[in-house]
Jmol script that loads the backbone (N, CA, C; Angstrom):
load data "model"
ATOM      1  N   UNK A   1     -86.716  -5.424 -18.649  1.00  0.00           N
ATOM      2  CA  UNK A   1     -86.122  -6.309 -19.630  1.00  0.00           C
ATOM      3  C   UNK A   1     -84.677  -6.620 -19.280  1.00  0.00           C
ATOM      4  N   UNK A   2     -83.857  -5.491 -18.951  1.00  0.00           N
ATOM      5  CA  UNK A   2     -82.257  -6.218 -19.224  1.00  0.00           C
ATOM      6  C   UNK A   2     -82.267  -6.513 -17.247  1.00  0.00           C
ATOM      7  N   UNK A   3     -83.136  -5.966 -16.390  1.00  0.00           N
ATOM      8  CA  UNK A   3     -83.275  -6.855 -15.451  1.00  0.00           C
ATOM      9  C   UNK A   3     -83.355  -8.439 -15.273  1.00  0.00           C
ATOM     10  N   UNK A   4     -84.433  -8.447 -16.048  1.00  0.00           N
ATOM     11  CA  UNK A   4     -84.842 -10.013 -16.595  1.00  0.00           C
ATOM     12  C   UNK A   4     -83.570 -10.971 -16.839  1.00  0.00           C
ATOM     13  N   UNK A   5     -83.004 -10.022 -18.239  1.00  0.00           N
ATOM     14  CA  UNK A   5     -81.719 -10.670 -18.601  1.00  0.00           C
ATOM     15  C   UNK A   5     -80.839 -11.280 -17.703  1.00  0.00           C
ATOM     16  N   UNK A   6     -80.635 -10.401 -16.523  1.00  0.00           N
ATOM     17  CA  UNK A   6     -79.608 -10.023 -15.170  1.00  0.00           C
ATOM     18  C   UNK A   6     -79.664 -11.388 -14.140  1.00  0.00           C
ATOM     19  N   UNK A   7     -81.050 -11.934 -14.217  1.00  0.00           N
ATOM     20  CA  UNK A   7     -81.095 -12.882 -13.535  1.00  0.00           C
ATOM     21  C   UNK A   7     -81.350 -14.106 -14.444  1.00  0.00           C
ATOM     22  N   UNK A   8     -81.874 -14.016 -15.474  1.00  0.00           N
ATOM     23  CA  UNK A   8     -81.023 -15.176 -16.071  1.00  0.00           C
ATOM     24  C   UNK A   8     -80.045 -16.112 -16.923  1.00  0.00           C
ATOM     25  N   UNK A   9     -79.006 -14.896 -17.068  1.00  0.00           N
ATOM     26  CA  UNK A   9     -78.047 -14.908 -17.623  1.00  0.00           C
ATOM     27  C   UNK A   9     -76.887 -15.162 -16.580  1.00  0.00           C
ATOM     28  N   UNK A  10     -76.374 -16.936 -16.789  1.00  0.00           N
ATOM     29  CA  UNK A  10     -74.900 -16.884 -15.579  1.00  0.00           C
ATOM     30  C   UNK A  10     -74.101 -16.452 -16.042  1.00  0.00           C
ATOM     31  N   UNK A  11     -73.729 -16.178 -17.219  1.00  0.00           N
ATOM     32  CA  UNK A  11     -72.214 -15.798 -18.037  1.00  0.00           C
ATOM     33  C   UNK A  11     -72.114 -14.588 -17.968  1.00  0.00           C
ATOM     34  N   UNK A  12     -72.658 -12.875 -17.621  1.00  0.00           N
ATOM     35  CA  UNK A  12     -72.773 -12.220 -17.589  1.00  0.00           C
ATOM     36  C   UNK A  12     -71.803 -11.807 -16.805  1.00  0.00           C
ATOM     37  N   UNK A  13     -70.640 -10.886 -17.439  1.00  0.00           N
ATOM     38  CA  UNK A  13     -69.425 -10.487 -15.891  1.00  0.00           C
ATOM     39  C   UNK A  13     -69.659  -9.053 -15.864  1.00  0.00           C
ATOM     40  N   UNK A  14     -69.822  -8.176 -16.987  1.00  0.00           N
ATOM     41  CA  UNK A  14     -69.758  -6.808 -16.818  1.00  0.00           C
ATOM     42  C   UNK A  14     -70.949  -6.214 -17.583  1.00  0.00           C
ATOM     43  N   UNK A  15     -71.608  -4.851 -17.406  1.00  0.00           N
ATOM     44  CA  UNK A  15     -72.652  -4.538 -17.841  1.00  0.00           C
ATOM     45  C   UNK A  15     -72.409  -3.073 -18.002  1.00  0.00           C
ATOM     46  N   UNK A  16     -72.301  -2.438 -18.701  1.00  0.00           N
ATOM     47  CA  UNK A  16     -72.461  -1.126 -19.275  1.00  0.00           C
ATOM     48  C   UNK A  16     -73.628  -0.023 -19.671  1.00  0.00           C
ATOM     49  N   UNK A  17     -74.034   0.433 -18.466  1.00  0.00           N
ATOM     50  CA  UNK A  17     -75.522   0.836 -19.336  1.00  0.00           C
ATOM     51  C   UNK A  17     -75.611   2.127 -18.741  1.00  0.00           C
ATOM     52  N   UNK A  18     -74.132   2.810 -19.226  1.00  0.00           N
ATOM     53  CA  UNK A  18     -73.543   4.315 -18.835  1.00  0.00           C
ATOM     54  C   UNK A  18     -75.108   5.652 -20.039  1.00  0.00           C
ATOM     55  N   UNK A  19     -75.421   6.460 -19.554  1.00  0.00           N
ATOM     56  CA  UNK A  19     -75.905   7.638 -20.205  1.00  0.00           C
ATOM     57  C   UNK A  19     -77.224   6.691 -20.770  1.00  0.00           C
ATOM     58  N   UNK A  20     -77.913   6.304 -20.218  1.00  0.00           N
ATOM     59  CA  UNK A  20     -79.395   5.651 -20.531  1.00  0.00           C
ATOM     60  C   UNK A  20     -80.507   6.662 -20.195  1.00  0.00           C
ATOM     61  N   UNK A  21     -80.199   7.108 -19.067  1.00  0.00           N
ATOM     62  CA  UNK A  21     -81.077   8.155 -18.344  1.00  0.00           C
ATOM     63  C   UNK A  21     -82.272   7.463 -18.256  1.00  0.00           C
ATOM     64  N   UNK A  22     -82.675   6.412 -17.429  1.00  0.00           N
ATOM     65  CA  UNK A  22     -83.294   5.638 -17.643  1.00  0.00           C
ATOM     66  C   UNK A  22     -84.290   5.660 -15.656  1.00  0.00           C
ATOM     67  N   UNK A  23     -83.464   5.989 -15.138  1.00  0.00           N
ATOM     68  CA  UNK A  23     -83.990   6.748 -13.737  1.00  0.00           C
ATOM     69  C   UNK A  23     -83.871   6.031 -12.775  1.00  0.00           C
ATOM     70  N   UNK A  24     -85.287   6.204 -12.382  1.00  0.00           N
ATOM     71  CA  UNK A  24     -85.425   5.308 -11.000  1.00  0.00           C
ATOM     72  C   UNK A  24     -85.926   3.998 -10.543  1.00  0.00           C
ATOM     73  N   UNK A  25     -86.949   4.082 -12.107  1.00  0.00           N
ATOM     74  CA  UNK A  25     -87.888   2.690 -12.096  1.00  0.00           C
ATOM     75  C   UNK A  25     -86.917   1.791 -12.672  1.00  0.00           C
ATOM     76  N   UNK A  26     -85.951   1.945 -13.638  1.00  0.00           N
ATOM     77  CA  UNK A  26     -85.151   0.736 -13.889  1.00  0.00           C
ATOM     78  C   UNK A  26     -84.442   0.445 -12.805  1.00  0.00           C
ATOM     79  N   UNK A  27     -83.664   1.285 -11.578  1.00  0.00           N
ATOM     80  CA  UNK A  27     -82.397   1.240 -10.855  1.00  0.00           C
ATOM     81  C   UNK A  27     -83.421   0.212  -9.615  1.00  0.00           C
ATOM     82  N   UNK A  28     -84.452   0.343 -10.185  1.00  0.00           N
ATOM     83  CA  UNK A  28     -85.638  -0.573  -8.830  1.00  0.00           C
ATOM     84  C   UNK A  28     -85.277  -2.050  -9.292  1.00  0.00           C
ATOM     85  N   UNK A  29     -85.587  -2.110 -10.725  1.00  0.00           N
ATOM     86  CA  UNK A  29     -85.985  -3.565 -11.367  1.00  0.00           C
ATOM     87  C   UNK A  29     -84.120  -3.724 -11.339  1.00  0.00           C
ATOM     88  N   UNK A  30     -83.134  -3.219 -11.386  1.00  0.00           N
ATOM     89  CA  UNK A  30     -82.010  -3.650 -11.713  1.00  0.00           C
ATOM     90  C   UNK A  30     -81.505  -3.735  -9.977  1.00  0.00           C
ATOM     91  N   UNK A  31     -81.785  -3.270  -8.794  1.00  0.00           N
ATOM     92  CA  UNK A  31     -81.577  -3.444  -7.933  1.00  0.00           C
ATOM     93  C   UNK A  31     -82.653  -5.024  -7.220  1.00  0.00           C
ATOM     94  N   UNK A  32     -83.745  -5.591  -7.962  1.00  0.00           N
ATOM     95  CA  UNK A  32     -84.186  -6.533  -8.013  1.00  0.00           C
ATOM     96  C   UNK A  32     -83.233  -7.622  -8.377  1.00  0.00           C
ATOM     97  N   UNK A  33     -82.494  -7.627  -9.238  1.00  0.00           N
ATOM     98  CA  UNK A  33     -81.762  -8.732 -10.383  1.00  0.00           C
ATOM     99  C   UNK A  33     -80.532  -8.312  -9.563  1.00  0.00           C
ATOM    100  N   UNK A  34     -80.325  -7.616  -8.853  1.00  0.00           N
ATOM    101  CA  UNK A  34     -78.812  -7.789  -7.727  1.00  0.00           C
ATOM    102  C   UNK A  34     -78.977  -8.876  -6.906  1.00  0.00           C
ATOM    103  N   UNK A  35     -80.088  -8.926  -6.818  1.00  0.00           N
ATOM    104  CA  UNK A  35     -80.299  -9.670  -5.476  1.00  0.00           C
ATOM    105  C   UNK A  35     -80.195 -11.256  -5.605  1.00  0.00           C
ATOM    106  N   UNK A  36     -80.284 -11.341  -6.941  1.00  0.00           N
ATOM    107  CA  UNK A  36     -80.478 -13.088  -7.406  1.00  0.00           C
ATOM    108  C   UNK A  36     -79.115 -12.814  -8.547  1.00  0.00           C
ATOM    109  N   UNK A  37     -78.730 -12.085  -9.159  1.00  0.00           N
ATOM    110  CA  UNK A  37     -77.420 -12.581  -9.668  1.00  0.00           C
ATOM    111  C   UNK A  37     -75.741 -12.541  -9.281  1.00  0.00           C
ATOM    112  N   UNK A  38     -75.525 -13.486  -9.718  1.00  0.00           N
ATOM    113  CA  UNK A  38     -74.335 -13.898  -8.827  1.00  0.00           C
ATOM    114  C   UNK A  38     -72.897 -14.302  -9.836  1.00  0.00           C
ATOM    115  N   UNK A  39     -73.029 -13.737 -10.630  1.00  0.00           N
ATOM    116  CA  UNK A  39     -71.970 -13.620 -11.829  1.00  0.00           C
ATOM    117  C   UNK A  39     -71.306 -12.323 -12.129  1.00  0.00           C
ATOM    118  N   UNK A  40     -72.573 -11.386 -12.106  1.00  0.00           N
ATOM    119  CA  UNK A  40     -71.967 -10.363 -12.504  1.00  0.00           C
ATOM    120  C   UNK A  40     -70.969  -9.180 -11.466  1.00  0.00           C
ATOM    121  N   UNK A  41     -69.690  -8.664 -11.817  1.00  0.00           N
ATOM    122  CA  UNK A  41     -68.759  -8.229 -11.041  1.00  0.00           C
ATOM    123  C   UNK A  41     -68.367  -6.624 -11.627  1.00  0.00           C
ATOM    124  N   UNK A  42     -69.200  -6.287 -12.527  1.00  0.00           N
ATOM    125  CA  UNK A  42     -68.818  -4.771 -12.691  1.00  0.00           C
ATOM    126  C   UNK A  42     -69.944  -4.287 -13.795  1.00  0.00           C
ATOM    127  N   UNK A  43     -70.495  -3.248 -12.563  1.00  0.00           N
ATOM    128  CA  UNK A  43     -71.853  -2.760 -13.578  1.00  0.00           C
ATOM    129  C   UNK A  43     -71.471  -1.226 -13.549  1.00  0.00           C
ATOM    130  N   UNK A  44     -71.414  -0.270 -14.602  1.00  0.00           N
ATOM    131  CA  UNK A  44     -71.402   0.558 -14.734  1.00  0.00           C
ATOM    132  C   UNK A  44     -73.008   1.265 -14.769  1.00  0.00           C
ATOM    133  N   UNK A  45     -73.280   2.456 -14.134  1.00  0.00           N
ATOM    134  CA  UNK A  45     -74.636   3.380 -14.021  1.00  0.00           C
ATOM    135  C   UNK A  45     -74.680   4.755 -14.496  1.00  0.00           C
ATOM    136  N   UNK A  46     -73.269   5.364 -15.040  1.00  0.00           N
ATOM    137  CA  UNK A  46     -73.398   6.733 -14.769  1.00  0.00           C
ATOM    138  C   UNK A  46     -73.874   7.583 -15.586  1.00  0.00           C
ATOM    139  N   UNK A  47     -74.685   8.309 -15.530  1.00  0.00           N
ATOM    140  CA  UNK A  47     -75.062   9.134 -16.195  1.00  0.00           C
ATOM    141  C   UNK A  47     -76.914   8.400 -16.553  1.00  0.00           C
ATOM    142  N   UNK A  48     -77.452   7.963 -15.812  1.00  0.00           N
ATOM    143  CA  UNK A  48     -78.635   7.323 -15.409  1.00  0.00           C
ATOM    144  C   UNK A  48     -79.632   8.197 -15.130  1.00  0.00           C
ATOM    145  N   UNK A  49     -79.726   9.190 -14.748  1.00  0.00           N
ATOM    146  CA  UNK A  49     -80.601  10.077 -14.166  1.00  0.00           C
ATOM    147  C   UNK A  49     -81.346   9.077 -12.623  1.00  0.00           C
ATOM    148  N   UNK A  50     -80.275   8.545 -12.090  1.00  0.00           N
ATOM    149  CA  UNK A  50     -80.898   7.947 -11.058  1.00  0.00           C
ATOM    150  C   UNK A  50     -80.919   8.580  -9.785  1.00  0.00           C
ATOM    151  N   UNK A  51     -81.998   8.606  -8.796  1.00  0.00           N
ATOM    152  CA  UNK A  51     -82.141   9.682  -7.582  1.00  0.00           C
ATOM    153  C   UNK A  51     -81.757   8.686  -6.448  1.00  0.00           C
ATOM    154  N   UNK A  52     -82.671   9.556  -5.369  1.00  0.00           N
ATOM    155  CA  UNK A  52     -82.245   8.641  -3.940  1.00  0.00           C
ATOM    156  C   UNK A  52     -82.957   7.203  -4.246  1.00  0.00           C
ATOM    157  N   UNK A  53     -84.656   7.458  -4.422  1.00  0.00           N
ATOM    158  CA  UNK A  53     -85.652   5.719  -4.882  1.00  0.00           C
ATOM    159  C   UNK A  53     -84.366   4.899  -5.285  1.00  0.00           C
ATOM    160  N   UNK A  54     -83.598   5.404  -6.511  1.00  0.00           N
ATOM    161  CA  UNK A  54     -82.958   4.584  -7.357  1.00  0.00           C
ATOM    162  C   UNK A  54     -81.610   3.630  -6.712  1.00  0.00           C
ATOM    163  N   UNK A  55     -81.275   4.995  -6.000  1.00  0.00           N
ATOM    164  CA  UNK A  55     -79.893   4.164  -5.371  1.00  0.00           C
ATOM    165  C   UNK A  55     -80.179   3.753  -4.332  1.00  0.00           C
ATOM    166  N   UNK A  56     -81.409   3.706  -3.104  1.00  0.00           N
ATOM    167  CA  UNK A  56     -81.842   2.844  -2.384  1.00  0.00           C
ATOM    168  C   UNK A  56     -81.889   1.359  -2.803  1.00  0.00           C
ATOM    169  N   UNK A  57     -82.756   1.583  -3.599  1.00  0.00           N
ATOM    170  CA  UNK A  57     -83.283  -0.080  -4.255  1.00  0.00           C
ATOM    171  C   UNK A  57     -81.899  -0.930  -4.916  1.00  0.00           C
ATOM    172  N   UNK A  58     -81.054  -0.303  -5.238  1.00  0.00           N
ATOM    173  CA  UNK A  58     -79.220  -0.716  -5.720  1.00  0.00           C
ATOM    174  C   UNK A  58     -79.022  -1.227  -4.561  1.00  0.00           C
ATOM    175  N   UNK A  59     -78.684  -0.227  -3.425  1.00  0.00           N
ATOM    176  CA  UNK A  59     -78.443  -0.721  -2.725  1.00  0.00           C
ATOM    177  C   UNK A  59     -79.017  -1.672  -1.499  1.00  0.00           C
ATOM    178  N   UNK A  60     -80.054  -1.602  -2.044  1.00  0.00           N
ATOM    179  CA  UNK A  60     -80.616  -2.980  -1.314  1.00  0.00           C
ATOM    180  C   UNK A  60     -80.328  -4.032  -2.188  1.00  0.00           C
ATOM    181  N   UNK A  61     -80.449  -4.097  -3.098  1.00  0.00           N
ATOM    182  CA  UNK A  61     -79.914  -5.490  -3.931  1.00  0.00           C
ATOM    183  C   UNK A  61     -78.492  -5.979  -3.436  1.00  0.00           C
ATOM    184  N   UNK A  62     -77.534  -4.711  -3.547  1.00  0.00           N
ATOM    185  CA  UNK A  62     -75.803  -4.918  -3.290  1.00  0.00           C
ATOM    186  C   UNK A  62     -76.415  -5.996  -1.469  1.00  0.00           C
ATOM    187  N   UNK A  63     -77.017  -5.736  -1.109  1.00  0.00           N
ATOM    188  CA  UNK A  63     -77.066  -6.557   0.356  1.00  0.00           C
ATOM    189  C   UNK A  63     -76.836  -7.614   0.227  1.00  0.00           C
ATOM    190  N   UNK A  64     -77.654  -8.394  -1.111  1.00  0.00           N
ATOM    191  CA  UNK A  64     -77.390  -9.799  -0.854  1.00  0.00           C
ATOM    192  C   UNK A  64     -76.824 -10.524  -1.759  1.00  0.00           C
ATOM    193  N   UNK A  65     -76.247  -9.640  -2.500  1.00  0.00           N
ATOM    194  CA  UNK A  65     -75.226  -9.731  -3.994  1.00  0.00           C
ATOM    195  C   UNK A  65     -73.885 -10.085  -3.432  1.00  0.00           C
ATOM    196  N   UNK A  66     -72.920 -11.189  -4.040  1.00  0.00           N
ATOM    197  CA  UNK A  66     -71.831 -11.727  -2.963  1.00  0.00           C
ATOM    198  C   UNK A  66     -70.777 -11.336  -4.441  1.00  0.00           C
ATOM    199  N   UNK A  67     -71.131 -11.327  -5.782  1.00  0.00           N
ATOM    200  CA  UNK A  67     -70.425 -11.133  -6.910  1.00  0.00           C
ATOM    201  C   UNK A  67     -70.039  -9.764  -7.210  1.00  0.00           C
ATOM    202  N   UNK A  68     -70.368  -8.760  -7.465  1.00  0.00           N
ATOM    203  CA  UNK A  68     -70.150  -7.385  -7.646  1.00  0.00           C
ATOM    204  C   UNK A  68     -68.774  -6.576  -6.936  1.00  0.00           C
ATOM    205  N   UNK A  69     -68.108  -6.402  -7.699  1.00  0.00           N
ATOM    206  CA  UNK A  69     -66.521  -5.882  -7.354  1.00  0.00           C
ATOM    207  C   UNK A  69     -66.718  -4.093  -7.834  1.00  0.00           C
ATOM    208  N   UNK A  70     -67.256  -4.010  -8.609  1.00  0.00           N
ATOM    209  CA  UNK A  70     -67.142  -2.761  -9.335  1.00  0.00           C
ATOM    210  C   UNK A  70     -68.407  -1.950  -9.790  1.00  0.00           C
ATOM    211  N   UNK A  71     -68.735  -0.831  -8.901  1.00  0.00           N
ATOM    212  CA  UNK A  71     -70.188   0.036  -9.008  1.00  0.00           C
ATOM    213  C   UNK A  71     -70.047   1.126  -9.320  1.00  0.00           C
ATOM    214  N   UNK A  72     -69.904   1.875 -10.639  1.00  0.00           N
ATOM    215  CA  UNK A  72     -69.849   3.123 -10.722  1.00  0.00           C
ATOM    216  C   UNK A  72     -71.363   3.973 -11.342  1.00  0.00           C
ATOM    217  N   UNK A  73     -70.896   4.493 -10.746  1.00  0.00           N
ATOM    218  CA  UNK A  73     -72.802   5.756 -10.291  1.00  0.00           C
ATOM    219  C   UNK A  73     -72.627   7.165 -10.378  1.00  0.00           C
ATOM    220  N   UNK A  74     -71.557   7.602 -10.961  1.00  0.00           N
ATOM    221  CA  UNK A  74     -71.086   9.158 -11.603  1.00  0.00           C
ATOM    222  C   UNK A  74     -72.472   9.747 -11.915  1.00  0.00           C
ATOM    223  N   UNK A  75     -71.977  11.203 -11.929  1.00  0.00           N
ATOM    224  CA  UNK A  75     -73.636  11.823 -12.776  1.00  0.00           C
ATOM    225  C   UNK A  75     -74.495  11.285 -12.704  1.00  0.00           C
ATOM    226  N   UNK A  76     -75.460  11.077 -11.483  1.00  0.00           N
ATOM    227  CA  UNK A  76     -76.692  10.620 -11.203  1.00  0.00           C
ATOM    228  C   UNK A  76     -77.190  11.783 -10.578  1.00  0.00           C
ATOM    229  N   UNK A  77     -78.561  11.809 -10.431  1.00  0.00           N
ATOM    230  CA  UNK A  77     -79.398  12.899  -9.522  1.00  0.00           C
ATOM    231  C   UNK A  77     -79.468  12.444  -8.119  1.00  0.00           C
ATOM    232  N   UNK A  78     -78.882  11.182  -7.459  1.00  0.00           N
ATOM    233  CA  UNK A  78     -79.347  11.023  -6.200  1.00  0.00           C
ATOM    234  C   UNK A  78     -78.706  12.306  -5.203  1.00  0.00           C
ATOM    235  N   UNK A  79     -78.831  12.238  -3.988  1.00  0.00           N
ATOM    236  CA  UNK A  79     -78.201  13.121  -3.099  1.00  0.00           C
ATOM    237  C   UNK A  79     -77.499  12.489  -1.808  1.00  0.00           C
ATOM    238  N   UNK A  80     -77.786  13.177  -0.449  1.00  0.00           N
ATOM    239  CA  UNK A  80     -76.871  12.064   0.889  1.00  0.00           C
ATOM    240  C   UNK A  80     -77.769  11.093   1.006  1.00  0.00           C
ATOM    241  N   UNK A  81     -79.198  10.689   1.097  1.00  0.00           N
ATOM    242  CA  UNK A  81     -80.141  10.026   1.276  1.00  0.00           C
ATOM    243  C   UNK A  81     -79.455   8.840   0.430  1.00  0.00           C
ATOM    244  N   UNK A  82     -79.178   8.766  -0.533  1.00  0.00           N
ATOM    245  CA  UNK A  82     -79.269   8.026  -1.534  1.00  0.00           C
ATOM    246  C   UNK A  82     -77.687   7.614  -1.682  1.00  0.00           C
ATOM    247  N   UNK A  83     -76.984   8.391  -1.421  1.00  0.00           N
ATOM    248  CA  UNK A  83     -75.090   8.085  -1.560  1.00  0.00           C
ATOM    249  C   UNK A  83     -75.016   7.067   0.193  1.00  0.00           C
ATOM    250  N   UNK A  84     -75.532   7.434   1.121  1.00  0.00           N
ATOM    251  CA  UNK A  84     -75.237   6.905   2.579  1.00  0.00           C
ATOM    252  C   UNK A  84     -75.863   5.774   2.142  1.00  0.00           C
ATOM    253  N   UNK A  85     -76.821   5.496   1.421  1.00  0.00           N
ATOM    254  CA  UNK A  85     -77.567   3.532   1.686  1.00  0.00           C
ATOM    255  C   UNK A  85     -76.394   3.075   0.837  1.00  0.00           C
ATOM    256  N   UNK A  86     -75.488   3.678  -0.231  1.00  0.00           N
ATOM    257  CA  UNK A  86     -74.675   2.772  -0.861  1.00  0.00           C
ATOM    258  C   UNK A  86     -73.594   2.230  -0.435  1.00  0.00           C
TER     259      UNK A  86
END
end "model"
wireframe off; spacefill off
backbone 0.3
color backbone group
């Protein structure tokens, strides 16, 4: 859903979706909506319960994301697997 939002919402600059604990399957669908939105410049993650899956798929989105200034990913479960793709 707030993936959805992510790509079709242009006015969107910052996103907050700190202590969701929401994991890995969202950080997939929200690393999807990196890839096509181009507005947004500061997404906060921390406290997500997101692992390595999670911050892979982020950071595959950040690849082709040209908008994003500001990624914070505090208190997540990922590890080096998952911190090195970012």
């Amino acid at each position: 859903e707030i993936s959805k939002s992510m790509i079709a919402n242009t006015g969107l600059k910052k996103l907050e979706l700190n202590e969701n604990q929401f994991g890995d399957e969202a950080a997939r669908e929200l690393g999807r909506a990196l890839k096509v939105n181009s507005t947004l410049v500061e997404l906060s993650l921390w406290g997500c319960r997101i692992g390595d899956p999670g911050a892979i798929a982020i950071a595959n989105g950040l690849e082709h994301n040209t908008s994003l200034q500001n990624l914070s990913l505090s208190l997540n479960c990922f590890g080096l697997n998952g911190a090195s793709e970012i």
